[in-house]
C-alpha positions as CSV (number, residue, x, y, z in Angstrom):
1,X,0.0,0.0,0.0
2,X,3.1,2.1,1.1
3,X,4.5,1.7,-2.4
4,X,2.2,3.8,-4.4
5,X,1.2,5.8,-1.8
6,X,-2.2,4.8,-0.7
7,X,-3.9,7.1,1.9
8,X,-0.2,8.6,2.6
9,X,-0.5,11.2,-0.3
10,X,-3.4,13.3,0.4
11,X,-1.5,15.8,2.7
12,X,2.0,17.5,1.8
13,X,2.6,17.4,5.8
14,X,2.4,13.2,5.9
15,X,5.3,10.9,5.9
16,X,4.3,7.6,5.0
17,X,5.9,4.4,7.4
18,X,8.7,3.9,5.2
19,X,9.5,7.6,5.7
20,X,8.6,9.0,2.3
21,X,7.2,12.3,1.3
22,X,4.2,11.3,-1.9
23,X,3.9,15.0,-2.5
24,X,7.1,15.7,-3.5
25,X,8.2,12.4,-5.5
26,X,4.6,13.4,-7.8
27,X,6.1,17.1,-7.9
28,X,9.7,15.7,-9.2
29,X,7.5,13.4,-12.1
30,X,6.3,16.7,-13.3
31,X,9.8,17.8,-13.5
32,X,10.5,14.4,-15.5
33,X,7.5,15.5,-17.9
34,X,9.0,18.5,-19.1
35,X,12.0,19.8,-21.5
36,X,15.4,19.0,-20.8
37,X,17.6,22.0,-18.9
38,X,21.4,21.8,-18.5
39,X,24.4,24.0,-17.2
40,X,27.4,23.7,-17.4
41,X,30.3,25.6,-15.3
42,X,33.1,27.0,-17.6
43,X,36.7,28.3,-17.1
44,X,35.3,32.2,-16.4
45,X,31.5,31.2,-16.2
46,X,28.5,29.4,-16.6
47,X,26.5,28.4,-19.8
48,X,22.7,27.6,-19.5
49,X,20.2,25.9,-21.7
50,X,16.6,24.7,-22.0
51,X,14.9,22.6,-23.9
52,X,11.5,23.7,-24.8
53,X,8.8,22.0,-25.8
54,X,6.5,23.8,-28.3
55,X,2.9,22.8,-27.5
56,X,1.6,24.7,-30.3
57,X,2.0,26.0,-33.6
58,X,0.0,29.2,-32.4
59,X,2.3,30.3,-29.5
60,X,4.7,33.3,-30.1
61,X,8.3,32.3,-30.7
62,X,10.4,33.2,-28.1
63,X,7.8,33.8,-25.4
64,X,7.4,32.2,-22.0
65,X,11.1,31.8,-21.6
66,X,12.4,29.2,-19.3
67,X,16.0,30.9,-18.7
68,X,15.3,34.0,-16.7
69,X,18.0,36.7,-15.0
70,X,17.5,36.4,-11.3
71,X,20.0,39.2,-10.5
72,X,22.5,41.3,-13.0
73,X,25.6,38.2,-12.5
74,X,23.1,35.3,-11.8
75,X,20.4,33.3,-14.4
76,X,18.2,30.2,-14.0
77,X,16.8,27.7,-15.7
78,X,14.4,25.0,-15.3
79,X,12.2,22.3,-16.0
80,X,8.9,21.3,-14.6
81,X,5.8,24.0,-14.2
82,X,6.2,27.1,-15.6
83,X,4.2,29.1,-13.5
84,X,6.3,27.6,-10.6
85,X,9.3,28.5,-12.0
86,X,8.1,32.6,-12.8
87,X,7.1,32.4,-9.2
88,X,10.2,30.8,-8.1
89,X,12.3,33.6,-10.1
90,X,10.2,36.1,-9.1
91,X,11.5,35.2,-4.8
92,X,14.9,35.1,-6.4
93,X,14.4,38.6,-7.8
94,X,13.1,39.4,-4.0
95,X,15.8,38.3,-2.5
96,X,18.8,39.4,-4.4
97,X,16.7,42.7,-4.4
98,X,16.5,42.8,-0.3
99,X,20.1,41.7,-0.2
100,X,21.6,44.9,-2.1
101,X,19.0,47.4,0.0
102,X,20.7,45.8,3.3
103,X,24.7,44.8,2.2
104,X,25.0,47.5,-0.8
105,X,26.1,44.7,-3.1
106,X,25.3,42.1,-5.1
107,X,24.5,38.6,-3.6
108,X,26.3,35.7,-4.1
109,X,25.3,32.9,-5.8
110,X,25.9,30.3,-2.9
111,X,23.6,32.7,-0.8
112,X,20.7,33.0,-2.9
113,X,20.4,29.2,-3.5
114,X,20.8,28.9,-0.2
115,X,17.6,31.0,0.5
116,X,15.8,29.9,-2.4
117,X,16.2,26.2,-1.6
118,X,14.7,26.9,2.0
119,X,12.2,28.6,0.5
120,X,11.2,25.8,-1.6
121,X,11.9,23.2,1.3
122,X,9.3,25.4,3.5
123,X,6.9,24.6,0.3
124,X,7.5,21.2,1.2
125,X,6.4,21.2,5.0
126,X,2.8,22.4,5.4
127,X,-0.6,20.7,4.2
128,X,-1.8,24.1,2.9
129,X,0.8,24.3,0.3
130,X,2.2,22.0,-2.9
131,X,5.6,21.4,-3.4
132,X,7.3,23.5,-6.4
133,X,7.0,21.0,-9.8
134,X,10.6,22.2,-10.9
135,X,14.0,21.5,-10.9
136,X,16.1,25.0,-11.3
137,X,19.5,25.4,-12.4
138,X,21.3,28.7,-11.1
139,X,24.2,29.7,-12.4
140,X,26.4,32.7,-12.0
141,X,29.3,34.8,-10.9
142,X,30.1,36.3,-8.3
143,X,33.7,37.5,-6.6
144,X,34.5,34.2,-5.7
145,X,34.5,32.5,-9.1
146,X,31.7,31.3,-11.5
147,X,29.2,28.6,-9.1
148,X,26.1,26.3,-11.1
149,X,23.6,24.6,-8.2
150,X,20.9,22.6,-8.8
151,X,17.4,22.9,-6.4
152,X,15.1,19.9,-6.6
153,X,11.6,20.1,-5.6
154,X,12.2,18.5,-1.9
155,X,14.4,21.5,-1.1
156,X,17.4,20.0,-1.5
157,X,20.5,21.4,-3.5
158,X,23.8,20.4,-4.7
159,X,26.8,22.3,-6.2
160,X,27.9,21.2,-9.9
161,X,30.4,21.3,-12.5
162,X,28.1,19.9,-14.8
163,X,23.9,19.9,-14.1
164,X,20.9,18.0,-15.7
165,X,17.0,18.0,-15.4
166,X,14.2,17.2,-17.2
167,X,13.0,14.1,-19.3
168,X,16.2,13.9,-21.4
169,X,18.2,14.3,-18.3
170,X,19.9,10.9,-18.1
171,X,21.4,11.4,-21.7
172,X,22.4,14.8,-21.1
173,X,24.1,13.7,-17.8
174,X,26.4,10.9,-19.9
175,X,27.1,13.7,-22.5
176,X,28.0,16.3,-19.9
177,X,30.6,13.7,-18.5
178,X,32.6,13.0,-21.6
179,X,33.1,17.2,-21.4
180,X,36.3,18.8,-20.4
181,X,35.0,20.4,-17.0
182,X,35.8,23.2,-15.8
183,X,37.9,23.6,-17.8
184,X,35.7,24.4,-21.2
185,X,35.8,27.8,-22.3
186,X,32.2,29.6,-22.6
187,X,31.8,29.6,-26.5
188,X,32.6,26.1,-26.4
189,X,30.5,25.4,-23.5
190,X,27.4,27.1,-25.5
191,X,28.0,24.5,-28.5
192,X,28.5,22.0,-26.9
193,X,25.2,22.3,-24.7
194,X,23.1,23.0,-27.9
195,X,24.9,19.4,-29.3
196,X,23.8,17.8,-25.8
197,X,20.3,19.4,-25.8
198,X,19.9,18.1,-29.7
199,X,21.3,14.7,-28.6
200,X,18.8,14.3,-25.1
201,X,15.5,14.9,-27.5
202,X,13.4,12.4,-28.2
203,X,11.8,13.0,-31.6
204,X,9.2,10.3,-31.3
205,X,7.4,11.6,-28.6
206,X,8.5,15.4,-29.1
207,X,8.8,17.1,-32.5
208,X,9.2,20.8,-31.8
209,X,11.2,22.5,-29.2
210,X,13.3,25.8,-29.2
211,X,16.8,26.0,-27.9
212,X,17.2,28.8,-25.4
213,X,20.8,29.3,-24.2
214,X,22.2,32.0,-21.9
215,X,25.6,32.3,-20.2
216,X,27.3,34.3,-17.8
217,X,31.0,35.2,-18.2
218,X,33.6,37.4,-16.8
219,X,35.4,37.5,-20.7
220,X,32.6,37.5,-22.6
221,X,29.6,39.2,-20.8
222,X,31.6,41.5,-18.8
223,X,30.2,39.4,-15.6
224,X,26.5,40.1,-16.7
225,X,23.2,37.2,-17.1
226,X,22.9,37.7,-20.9
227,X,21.4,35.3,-23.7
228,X,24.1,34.2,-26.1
229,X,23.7,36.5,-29.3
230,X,21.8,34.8,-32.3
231,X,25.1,34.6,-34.7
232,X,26.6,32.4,-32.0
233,X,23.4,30.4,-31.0
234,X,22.5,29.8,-34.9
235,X,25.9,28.9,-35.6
236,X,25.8,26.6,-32.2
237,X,22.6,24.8,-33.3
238,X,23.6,24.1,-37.2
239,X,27.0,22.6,-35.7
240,X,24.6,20.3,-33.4
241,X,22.3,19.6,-36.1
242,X,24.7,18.0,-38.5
243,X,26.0,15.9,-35.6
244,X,22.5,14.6,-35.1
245,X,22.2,13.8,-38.6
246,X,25.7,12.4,-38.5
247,X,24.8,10.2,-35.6
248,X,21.2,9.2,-37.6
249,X,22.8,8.4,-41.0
250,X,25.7,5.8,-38.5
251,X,22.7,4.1,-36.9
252,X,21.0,3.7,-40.7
């Protein structure tokens, strides 16, 4: 009965005997339903990119983005709910915000996942509230270096050189391995996350997506949370293109 959560998953506050939390395992499924999101930590920064599913011909291109700039030196990106992850963004924003009115300065990025991971952890104590259904991805850089985190819907995060979520997020994980890291510059790291993005989709059960990709880089960006420009992301997704086909044509 325990197993699938029988009588143990009608309240976010219930731990069932075998010490599990229903709420939040359902919450991390509708992370596993979504697009695939990577980062990936570079020599001077950090790359980011999302995998997102196009639902409809009808939707505007380029709207309801999933990479968002929490503060000026630190993005995020996620999979799961996207009206959890606006509002998730949107306490980031709060935060960081708070943190320059009281320190003058910018926060780090090690602080603000810290505070946004309790903040989703408290989402995951009370049986008035749901737990968050994403899995973010913050990147940044701050004066200590560049830093990538992953938060998962339990509250839980982890420091990364090289991050995966999403459906595709087992294939992405063996490509991020075979990578160079830290050690990657950033225009590398961008093509080579549009080739792992391309790689983790699974055409048979998803036909359209867009490729958002963002990076953060003392050489490049200055420091700043900016989205790659389009020469380099066209460029980055016709080099990851003809590797797919590549790969295609071999298994032919």
């Amino acid at each position: 009965m325990t197993s699938i959560g029988t009588g143990y998953d009608l309240s976010n506050s219930v731990f069932s005997p075998d010490g599990r939390n229903f709420q939040v395992e359902y919450a991390s499924k509708a992370v596993e339903a979504d697009g695939t999101a990577i980062g990936i930590k570079c020599k001077d920064g950090v790359v980011l990119a999302v995998e997102k599913i196009v639902s409809s011909k009808l939707l505007v291109p380029s709207a309801n983005k999933k990479i968002q700039t929490v503060d000026k030196h630190i993005g995020v990106a996620y999979s799961g709910l996207t009206a959890d992850g606006r509002h998730f963004v949107s306490q980031g924003r709060s935060d960081a915000y708070s943190w320059r009115g009281l320190y003058k300065g910018p926060i780090s990025v090690t602080s603000l996942t810290d505070r946004l991971a309790g903040y989703v952890q408290a989402y995951t104590l009370y049986s008035s509230v749901r737990p968050f259904g994403i899995s973010a991805i913050i990147g940044g850089v701050d004066a200590s270096g560049p830093h990538l985190y992953t938060i998962e819907p339990s509250g839980a995060y982890w420091g990364y050189l090289g991050a995966a979520t999403g459906k595709g997020r087992q294939a992405a994980k063996s490509e991020l391995e075979k990578l160079d890291l830290p050690n990657i510059s950033a225009k590398d790291a961008v093509k080579a996350a549009a080739r792992i993005i391309y790689a983790a989709h699974d055409d048979s059960k998803d036909k359209d997506f867009e490729l958002e990709i963002s990076w953060v880089s003392t050489s490049e960006t200055g420091g700043l949370h900016e989205f790659v420009p389009k020469e380099l992301l066209e460029e980055a997704e016709r080099l990851a293109k003809e590797e797919d086909e590549d790969e295609e044509m071999e298994e032919d």
